[in-house]
TORRO-943086 format. One record per atom (N, C-alpha, C): x, y, z; residue number from 1; chain. Coordinates in steps of 0.2 Angstrom, whole numbers, plus 5000, padded with zeros to 4 digits. Atoms other than C-alpha are relative to their C-alpha. Example, Ala and Ser with C-alpha at 12.3 -4.5 7.8 and 13.67 -1.06 7.14 Angstrom:
BEGIN
ATOM    X    Y    Z pos unit
ATOM 5004 4994 5000   1    A
ATOM 5062 4978 5039   1    A
ATOM 5004 5006 5000   1    A
ATOM 4996 4994 4999   2    A
ATOM 5068 4995 5036   2    A
ATOM 4996 5005 5003   2    A
This chain:
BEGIN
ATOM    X    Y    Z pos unit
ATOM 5005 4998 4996   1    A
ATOM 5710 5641 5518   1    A
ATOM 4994 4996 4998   1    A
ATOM 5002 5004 5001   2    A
ATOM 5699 5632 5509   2    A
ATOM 4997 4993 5000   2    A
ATOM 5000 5008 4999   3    A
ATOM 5702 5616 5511   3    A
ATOM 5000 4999 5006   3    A
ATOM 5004 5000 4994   4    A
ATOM 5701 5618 5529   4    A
ATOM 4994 5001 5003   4    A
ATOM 5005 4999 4999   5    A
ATOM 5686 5624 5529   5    A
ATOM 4994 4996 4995   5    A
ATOM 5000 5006 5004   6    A
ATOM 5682 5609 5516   6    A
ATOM 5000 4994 5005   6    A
ATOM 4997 5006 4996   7    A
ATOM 5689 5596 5530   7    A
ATOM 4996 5003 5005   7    A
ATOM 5004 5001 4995   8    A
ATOM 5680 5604 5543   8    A
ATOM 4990 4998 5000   8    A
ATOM 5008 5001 5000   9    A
ATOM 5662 5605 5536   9    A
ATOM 5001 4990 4997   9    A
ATOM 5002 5008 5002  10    A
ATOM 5666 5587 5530  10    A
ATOM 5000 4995 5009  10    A
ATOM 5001 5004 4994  11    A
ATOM 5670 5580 5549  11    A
ATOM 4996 5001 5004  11    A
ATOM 5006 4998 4995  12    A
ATOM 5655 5591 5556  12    A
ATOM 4994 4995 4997  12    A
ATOM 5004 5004 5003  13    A
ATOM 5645 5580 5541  13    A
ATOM 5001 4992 5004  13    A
ATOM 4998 5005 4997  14    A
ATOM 5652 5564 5548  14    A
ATOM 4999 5000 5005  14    A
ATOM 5001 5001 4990  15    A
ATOM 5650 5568 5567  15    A
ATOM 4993 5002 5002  15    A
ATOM 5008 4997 4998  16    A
ATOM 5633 5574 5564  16    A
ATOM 4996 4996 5003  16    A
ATOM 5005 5004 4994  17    A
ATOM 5623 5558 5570  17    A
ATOM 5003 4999 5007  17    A
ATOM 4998 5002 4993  18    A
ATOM 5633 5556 5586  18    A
ATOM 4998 5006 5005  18    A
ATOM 5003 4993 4995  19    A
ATOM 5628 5575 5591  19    A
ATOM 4990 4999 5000  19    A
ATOM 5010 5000 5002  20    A
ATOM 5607 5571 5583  20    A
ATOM 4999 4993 5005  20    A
ATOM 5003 5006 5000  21    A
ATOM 5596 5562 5593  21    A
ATOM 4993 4998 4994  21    A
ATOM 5007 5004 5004  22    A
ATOM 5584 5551 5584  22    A
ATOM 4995 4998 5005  22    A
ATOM 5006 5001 4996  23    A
ATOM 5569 5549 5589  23    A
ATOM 4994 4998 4997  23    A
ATOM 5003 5004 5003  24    A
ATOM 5556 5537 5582  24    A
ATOM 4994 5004 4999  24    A
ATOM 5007 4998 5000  25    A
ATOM 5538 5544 5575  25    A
ATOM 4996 4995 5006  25    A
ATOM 5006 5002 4995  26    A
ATOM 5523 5542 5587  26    A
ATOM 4996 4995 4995  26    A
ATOM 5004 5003 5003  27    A
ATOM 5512 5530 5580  27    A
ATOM 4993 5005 4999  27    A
ATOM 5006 4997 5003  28    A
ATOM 5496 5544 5581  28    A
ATOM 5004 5008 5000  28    A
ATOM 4998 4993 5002  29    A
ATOM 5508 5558 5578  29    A
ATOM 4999 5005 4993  29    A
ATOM 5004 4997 5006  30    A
ATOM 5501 5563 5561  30    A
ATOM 4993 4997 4998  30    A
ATOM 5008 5002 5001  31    A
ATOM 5483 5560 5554  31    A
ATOM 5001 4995 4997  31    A
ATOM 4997 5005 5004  32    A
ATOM 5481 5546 5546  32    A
ATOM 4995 5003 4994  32    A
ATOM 5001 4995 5008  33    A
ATOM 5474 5558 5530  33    A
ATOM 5007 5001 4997  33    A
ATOM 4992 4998 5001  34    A
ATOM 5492 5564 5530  34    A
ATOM 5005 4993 4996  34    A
ATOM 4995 5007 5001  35    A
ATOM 5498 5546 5530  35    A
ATOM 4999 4996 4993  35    A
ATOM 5004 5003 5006  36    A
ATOM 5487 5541 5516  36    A
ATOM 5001 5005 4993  36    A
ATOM 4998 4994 5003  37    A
ATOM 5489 5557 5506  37    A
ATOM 5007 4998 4997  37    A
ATOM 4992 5001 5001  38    A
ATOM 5510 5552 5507  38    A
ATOM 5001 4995 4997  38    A
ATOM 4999 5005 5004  39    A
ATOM 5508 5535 5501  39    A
ATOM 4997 5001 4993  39    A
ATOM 5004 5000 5007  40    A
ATOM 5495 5540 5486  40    A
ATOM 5008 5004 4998  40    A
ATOM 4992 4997 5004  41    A
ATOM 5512 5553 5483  41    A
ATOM 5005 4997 4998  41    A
ATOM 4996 5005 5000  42    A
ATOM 5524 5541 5484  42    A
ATOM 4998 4995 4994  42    A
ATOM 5002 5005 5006  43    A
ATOM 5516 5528 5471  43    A
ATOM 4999 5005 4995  43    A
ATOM 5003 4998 5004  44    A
ATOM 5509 5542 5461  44    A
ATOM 5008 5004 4994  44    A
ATOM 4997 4999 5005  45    A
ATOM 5526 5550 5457  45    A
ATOM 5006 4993 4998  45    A
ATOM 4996 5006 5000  46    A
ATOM 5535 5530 5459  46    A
ATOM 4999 4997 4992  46    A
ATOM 5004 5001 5008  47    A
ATOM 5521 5528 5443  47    A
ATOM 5003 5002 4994  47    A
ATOM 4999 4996 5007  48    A
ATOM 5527 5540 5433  48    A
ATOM 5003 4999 4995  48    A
ATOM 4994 5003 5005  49    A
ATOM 5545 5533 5424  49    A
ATOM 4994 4995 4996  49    A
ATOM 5001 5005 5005  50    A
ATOM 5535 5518 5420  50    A
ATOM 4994 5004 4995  50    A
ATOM 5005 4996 5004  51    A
ATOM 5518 5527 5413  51    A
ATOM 5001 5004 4998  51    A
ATOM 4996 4994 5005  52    A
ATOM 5529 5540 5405  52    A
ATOM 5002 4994 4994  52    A
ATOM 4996 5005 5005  53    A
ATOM 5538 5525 5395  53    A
ATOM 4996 4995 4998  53    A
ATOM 5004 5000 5004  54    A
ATOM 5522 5516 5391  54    A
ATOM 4996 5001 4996  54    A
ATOM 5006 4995 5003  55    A
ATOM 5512 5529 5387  55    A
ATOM 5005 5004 4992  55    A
ATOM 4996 4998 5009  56    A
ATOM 5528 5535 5373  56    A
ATOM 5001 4993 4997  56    A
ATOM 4998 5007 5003  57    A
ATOM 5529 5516 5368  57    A
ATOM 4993 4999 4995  57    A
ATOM 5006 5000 5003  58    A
ATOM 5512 5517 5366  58    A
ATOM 4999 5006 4993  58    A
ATOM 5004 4996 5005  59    A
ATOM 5509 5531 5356  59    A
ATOM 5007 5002 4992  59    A
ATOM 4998 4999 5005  60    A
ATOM 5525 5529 5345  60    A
ATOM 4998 4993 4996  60    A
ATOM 5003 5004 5002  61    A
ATOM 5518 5513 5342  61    A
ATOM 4995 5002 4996  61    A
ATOM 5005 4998 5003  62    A
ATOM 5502 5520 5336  62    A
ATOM 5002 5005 4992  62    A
ATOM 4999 4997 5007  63    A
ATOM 5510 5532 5324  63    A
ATOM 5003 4996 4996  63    A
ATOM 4997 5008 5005  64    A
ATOM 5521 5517 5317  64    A
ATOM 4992 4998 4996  64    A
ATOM 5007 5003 5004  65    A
ATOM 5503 5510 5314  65    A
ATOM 4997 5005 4995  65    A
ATOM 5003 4996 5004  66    A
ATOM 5497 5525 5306  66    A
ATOM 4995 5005 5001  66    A
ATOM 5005 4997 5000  67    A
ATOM 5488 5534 5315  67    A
ATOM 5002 5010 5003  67    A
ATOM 4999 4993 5001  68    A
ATOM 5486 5553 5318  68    A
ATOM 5003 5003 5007  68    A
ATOM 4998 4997 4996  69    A
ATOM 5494 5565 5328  69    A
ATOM 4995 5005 5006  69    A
ATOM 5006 4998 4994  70    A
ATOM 5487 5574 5344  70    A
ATOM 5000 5008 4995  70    A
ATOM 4999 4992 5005  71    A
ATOM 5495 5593 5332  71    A
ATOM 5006 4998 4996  71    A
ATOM 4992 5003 5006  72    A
ATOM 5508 5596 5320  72    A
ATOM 5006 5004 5006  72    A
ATOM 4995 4995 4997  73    A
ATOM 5519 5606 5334  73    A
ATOM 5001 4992 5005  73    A
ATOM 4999 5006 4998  74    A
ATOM 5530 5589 5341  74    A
ATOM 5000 5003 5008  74    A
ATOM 4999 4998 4993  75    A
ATOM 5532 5599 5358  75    A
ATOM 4992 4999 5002  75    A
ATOM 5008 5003 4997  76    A
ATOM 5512 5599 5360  76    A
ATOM 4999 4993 5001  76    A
ATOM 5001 5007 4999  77    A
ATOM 5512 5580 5356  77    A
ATOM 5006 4998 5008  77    A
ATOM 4997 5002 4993  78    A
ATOM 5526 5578 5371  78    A
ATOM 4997 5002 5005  78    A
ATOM 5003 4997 4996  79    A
ATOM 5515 5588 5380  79    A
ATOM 4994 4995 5003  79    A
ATOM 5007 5003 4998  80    A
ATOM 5500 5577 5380  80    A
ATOM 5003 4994 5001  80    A
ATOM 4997 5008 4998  81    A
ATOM 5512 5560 5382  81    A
ATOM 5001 5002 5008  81    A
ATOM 4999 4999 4994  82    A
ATOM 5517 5569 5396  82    A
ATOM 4993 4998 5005  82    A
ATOM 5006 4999 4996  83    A
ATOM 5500 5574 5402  83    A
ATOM 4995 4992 5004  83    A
ATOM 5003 5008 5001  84    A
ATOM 5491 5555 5398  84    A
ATOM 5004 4997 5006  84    A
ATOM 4995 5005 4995  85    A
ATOM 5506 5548 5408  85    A
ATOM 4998 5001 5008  85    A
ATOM 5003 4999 4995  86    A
ATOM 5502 5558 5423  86    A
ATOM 4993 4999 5003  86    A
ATOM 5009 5005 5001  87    A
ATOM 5482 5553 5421  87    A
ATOM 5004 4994 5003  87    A
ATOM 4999 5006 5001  88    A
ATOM 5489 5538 5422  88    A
ATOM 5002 4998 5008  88    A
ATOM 4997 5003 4995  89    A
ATOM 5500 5537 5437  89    A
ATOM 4994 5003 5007  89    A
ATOM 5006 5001 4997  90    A
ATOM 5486 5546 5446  90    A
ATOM 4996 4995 5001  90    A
ATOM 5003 5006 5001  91    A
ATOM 5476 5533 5440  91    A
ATOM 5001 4995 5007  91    A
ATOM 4996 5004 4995  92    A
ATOM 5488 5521 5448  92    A
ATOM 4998 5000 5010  92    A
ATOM 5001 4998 4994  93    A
ATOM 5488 5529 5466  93    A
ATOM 4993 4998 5000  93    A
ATOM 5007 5000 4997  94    A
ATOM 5469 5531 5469  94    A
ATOM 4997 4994 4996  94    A
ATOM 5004 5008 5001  95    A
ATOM 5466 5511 5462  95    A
ATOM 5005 4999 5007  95    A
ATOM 4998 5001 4993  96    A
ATOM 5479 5507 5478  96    A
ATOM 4996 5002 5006  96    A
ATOM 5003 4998 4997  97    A
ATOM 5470 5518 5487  97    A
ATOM 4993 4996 5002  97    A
ATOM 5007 5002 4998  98    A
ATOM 5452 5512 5485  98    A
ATOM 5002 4993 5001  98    A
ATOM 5000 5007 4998  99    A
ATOM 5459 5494 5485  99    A
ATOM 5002 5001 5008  99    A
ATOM 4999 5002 4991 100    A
ATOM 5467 5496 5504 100    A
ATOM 4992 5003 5002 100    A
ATOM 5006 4998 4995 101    A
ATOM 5451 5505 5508 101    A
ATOM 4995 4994 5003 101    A
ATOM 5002 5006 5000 102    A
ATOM 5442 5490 5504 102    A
ATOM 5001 4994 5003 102    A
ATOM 4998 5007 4998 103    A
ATOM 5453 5478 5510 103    A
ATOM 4999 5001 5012 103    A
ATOM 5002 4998 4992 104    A
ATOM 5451 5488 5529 104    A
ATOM 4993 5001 5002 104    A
């Protein structure tokens, strides 16, 4: 029984576009706050892997060099890599940002 009802959710998943229309966004179908908001989200969590992996390159670097810790509790210090990374990819987003504002 199972696997009938396996086979059929899988040929209703396959036959699902031929039943869907598509149907193209309006060009002033959303605000363009919305639109701008969606890109800054887009880049801001697209930032994050890399300013996650420079931000720990960065700071085990620094300890290599010698220098101090954020606390002695390692989960605090993950914490604030975390945190600085996300500053960061923030960052990112809203320089895109001002830069298109700029450029319009």
């Amino acid at each position: 029984m199972k696997r009938y009802i396996a086979l059929l959710l899988l040929v209703l998943l396959v036959l699902q576009p031929v039943f869907a229309d598509y149907v193209p966004y309006a060009p002033d179908e959303f605000p363009q706050w919305s639109i701008k908001l969606r890109r800054a989200e887009t880049l801001a969590f697209g930032a994050l892997p890399i300013t996650l992996g420079l931000t720990g390159l960065t700071y085990a670097t620094a300890r290599g060099l010698g220098a101090g810790t954020f606390s002695d509790d390692p989960f605090t210090d993950s914490l604030a890599v975390i945190g600085i990374a996300g500053a960061l990819a923030i960052v990112v987003a809203l320089a895109d940002y001002i830069i298109g504002e700029m450029q319009d």
